[in-house]
N, C-alpha and C positions, 0 to 999 in steps of 0.2 A: 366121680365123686365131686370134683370141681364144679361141674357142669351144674350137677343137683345144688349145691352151695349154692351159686350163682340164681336159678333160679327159685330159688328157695327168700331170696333177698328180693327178688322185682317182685313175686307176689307178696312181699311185707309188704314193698314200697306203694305197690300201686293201691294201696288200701287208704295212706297216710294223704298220699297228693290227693285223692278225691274230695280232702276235708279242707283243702284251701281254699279260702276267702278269695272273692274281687272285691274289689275296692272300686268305688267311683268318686271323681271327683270334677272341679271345675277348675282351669287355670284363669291366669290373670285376663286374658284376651275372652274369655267366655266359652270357653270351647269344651265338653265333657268328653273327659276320659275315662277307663275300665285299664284296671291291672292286678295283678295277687300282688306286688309288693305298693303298701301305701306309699306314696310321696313326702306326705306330712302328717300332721295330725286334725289337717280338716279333710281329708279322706275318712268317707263313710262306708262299710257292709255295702252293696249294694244289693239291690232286690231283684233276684231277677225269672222273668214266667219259667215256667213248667220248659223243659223240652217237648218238643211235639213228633210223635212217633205215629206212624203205620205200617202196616202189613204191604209189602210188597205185592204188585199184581193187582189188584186195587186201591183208586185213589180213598185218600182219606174223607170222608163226610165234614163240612165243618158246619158248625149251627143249624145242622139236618135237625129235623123231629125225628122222633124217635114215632113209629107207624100207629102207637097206641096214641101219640099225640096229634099224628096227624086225623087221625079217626075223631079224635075231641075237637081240633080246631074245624074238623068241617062239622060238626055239630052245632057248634057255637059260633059259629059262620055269621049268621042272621043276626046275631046280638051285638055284634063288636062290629059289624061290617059300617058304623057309622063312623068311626074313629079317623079322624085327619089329623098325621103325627108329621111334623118338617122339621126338620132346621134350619133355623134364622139367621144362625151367626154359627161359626165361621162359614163365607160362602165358598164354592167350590173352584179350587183349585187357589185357596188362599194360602198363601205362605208365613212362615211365623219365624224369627228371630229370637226368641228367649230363651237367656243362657238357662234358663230352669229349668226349661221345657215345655212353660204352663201354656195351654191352650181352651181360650175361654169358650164354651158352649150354650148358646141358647134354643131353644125350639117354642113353637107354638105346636098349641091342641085345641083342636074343637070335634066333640064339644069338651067339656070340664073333667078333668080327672074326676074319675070314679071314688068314690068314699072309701079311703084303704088305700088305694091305689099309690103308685109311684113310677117313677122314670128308671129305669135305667142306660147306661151312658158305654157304650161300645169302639173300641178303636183298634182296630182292624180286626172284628169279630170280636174280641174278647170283652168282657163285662168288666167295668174299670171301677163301677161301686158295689160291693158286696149286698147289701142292703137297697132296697128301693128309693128314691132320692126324691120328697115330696115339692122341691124346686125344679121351676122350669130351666133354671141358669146351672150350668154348672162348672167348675175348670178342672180341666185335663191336667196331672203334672208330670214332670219328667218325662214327655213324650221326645223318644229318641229323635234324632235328623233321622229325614226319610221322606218319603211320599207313603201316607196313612189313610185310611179309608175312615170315616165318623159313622158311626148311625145311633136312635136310641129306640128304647120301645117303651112302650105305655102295660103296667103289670097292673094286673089288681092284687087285694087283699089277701088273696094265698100265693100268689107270686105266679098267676098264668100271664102269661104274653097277651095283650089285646089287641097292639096293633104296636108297627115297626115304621120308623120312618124310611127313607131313601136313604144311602148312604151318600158323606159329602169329600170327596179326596181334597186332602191337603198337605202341605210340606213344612216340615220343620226342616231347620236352615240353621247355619253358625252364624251369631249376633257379626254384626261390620262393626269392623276395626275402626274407630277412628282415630 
């Protein structure tokens, strides 16, 4: 009967811990930290991506097409195949310092974004603007310390992929102490 009490309490408990907060914050030296108890009261929520999950026994797919899509991009092969997507800024293997995170991105395209069209802005696969980004500049924020891969792609008006730049690696770093 104890036994059942006991566990009868850790499945309460483990329900309640799943709904705690981290918190993120900066200290004085610039350096970002993550905890469930805030510091102060300039500790913010923090946001943080999806867990990323797969099936054992096979690796995960990441920014695969899906086969229905690969069958439309080779369709539409001929039409977009003129597109030349770079990035200009940050070059690769540029290092970055900012307590914030921010990391400024430019690209060039030729020829001209398509009517509708937009950018979107990827850092390490993942799509960092919701919406298609009618600017060629853009800034990155709160990009963790790390070594990150950049890339963006060129969308049109319904939001298909036309062309994908190269990806650019770079490192975010903790700001010097001076």
């Amino acid at each position: 009967m104890r036994a059942l009490a006991c566990l009868a309490l850790l499945l309460l408990a483990q329900p309640l811990a799943a709904k705690d907060e981290i918190y993120r914050w900066v200290d004085a030296n610039g350096v970002i930290h993550y905890g469930s108890q805030p510091p102060s009261k300039d500790a913010k929520p923090a946001t943080l991506p999806e867990i990323q999950t797969y099936r054992s026994g096979r690796p995960p797919l990441v920014n695969a097409p899906s086969v229905s899509a690969a069958a439309t991009a080779a369709t539409t092969t001929t039409q977009v195949a003129d597109y030349q997507l770079r990035i200009t800024a940050p070059v690769a293997d540029e290092t970055f310092r900012d307590p914030q995170g921010l990391v400024p991105v430019s690209l060039a395209l030729s020829p001209a974004l398509p009517d509708g069209g937009g950018y979107i802005y990827y850092l390490d696969g993942l799509a960092q603007n919701k919406k298609p980004w009618q600017a060629a500049n853009y800034t990155l924020t709160e990009v963790e310390r790390g070594e990150h891969r950049l890339s963006a792609a060129v969308v049109d008006k319904d939001g298909r992929e036309l062309v994908r730049s190269g990806a650019v690696r770079i490192y975010q770093m903790p700001p010097v102490a001076r």
